[in-house]
N, C-alpha and C positions, 0 to 999 in steps of 0.2 A: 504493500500500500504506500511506499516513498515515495512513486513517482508521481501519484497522484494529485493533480490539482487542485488548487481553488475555485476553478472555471466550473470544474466537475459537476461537482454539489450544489452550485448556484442556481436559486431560482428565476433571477435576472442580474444582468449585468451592463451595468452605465456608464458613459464617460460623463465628469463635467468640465474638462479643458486643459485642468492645473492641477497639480497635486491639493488633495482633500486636505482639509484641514480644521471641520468642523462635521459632525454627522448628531443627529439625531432620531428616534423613532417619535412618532405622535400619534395614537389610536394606530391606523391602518397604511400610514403615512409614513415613509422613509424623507429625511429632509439632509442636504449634500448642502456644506459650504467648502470654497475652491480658495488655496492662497492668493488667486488674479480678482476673489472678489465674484465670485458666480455663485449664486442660489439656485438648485434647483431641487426640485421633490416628485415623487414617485409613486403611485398607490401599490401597496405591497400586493392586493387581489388581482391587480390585473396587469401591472407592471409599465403602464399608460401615466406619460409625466405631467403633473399637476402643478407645478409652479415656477420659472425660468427666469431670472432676472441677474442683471449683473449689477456691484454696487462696488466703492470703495472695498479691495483686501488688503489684507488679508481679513476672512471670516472665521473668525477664532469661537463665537460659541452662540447658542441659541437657548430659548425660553418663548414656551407656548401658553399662550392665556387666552380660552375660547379661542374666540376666528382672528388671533394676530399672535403672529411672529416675530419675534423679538432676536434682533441679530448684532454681534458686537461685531463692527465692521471698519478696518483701517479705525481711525481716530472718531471714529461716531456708535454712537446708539442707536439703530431704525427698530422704524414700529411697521411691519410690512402685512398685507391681509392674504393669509394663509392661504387664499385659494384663487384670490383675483391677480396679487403677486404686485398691488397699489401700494407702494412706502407712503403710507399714513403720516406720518412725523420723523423726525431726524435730529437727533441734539449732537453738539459738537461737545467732545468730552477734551482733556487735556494728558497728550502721549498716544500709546496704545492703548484702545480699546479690547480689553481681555477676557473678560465674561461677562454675563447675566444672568439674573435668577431674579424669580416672582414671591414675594413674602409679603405679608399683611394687606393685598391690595395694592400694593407699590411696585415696580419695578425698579430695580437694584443691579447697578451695575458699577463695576472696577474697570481701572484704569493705570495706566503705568508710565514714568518717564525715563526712556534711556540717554543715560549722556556715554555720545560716541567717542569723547575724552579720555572719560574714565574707565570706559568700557564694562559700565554698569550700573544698575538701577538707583534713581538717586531720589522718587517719589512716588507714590500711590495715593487715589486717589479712589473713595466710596459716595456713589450719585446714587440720589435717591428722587426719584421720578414718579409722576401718577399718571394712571395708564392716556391719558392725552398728550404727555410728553411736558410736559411743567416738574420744572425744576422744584423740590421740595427741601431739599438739604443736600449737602457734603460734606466729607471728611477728606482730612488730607494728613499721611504718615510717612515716616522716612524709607519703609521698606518697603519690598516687593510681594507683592499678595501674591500665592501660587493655588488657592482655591477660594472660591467663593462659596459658601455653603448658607443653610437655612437648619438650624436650632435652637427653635425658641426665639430668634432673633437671627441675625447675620453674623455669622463665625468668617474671618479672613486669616489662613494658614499667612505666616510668613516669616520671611529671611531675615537676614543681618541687616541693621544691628541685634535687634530686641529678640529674632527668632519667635518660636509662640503663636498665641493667635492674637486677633481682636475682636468686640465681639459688640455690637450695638444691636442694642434691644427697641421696645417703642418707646423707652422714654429717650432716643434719640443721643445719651450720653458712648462715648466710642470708651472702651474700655481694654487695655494691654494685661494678658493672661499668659501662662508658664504653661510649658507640655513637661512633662514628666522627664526629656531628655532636653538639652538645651543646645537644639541641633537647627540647623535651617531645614523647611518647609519646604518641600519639591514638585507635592499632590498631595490630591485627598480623595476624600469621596462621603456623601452624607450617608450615615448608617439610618438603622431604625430610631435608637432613642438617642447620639451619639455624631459626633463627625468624627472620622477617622485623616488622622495623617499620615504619610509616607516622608520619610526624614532623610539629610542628604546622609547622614554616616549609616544608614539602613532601620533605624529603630521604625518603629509602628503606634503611635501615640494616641489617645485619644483626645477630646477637648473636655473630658471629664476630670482627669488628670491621671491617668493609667498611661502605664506602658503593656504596650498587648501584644509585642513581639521587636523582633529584631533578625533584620535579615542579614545580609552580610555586602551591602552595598548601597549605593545609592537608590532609592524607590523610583521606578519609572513607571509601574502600574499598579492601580489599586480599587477595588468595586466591594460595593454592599453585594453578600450571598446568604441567603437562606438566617438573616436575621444576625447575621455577622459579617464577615469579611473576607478579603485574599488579595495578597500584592504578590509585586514580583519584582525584582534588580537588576540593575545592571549587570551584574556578575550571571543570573540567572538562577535565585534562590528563590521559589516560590514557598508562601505560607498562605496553607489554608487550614481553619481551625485549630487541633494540634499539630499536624503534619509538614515538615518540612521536606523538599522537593530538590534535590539540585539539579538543573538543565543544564550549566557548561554553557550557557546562551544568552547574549543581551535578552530579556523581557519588553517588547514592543508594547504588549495589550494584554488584557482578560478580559472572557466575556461567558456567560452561561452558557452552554451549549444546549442546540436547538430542544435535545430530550428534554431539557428543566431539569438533571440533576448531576450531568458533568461538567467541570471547569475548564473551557479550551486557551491554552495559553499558544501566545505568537511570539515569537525567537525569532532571534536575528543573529544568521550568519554566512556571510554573502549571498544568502536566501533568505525567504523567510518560513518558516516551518511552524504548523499548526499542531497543535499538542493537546489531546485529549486527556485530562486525569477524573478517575476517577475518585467519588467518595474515601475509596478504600485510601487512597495513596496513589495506585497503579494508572502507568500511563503507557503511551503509544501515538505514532504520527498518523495523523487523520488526513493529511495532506502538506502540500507545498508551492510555493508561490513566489515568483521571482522578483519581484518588487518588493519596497519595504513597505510592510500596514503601520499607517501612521494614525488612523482613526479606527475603533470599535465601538457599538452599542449593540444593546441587546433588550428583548423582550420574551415575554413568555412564549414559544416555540420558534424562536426567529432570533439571526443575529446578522449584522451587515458591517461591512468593512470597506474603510476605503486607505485606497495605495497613494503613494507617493505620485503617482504617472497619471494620477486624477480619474482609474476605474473604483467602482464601489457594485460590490458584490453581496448580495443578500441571501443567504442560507436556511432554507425553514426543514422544521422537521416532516413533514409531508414530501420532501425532496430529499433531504438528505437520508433518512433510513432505508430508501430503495436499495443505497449504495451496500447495509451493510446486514442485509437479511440472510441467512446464512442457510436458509433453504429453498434460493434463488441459485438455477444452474448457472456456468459461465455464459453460456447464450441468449437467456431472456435477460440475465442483467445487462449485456450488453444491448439486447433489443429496444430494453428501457431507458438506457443510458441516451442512443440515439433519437429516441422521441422527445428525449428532455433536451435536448443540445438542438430540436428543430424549434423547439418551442422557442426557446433563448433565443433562436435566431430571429424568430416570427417577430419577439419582442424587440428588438434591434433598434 
């Protein structure tokens, strides 16, 4: 099963121009943002594109409220309508524009300044918006936000100096908090009761004030699973629950796999190689893929990824178990294979 692709198991496959650099799922909705600054979206049922626009990139992150879409694009905030593909509104923010996220009614979003000097971040800044695009508040702090999260208020992971998080509630006061290791912030990811952080010397922190592991590198990915967690390093150390994992492999992504109960992890090593583990621990290569995946999300039987070379490739389990029924001869699977690979074509 090494040589098998990514292409394989797809149940559609799209360009949007430029290397991905932003993806999310919404209901039925695959939504693609391109570093050149291209929007576009996808209905997962039929594989027929629903939204196509080009804006200021890079497009670094999104957030859905009803029928608008919320995109951090080059140095701006847009309010774009999720189906007509009309930018509503546009605020001009200060630096790069780095995430958003929807909390209390407001729209929230971060921002960053690099000085090409110093050759690195010298401000951050927290916009606080109502969904018409009116300016409500800011914050502004020395370091580098590397997550934007929603607990109980707005948690922002970050760098040197202070390391830690910060964390403004509704009574609009910004507040600097200590993580359990006193490491810079690299990612995150919001758990159930909890935000989770990925640390640069490998620890796993919460914002509760726990340390919950420690891997053995820089954290380069990390996702809420089954009511808790799982990252992965640089060096290629995954943690999931108790279980540690060594791959020998940069850690690109994690994402559920399509079942809902295996972890597929993506490595990088002049390929990229997809890694199925299971529950138990035990793992195996699901497939391979010659560009780097710089983007993953996932939902309950479906996971989509987009490459560097700006394809995005969407995996459901209705497609993917074909490949792996084990009372399927060599010749109808491959009869199947060819029906799913006309289809892909159809959808083209």
């Amino acid at each position: 099963m090494g040589d098998r692709r990514l292409s394989d198991a797809s149940s559609f496959i799209r360009d949007i121009g430029s290397c991905c650099s932003s993806i999310l799922f919404d209901s039925g909705t695959v939504i693609v943002g391109s570093k050149e600054g291209a929007i576009k979206s996808w209905s997962i049922e039929t594989g027929k594109q629903i939204l196509g626009l080009d804006l200021d990139g890079p497009i670094s992150d999104f957030a859905v409220s009803g029928e608008v879409l919320f995109a951090s694009c080059s140095s701006k905030l847009a309010a774009i309508n999720i189906t007509s593909g009309e930018v509503l509104w546009s605020s001009q923010l200060e630096g790069s524009s780095d995430s958003v996220t929807i909390w209390d009614g407001f729209v929230w979003a971060l921002s960053s300044v690099y000085e090409i000097d110093i050759s690195d971040y010298t401000e951050s800044t927290l916009w606080k918006f109502n969904t018409q695009g009116e300016l409500i508040e800011r914050w502004s702090f020395a370091e580098k936000g590397w997550h934007l999260g929603v607990n109980d208020g707005i948690e922002i992971g970050i760098g040197r100096p202070s390391c830690g998080f910060i964390k403004v509630g509704r009574d609009g006061v910004l507040n600097y908090h200590s993580l359990a290791v006193a490491s810079p912030v690299t990612i995150g990811c919001d758990g159930s009761e909890t935000i989770i952080f990925g640390l640069s010397d490998g620890s796993i922190c919460n914002s509760e004030g726990d340390l919950c592991g420690k891997g053995s590198g820089l954290v380069t990915a990390i996702i809420s699973i089954d009511g808790g967690w799982a990252s992965g390093d640089r060096n290629g150390r995954i943690l999931w629950g108790e279980k540690e994992i060594e791959l020998d492999s940069e850690v690109l992504s994690l994402g559920v796999a399509p079942n809902g109960v295996d972890l597929w992890v993506q490595t990088w090593e002049d390929k990229s190689r997809f890694l199925s583990i299971s529950p138990e621990g035990t793992y195996s290569q699901v497939f391979e893929h010659l560009d780097r995946i710089v983007v993953c999300d996932f939902k309950e039987k479906a996971i989509v990824f987009g490459d560097e070379a700006g394809r995005v490739f969407l995996v459901e389990e209705r497609y993917e178990n074909r490949f792996d029924r084990g009372d399927v001869g060599p010749g109808h699977r491959e009869e199947e294979r060819n029906l799913l690979m006309e289809r892909l074509r159809k959808l083209r």
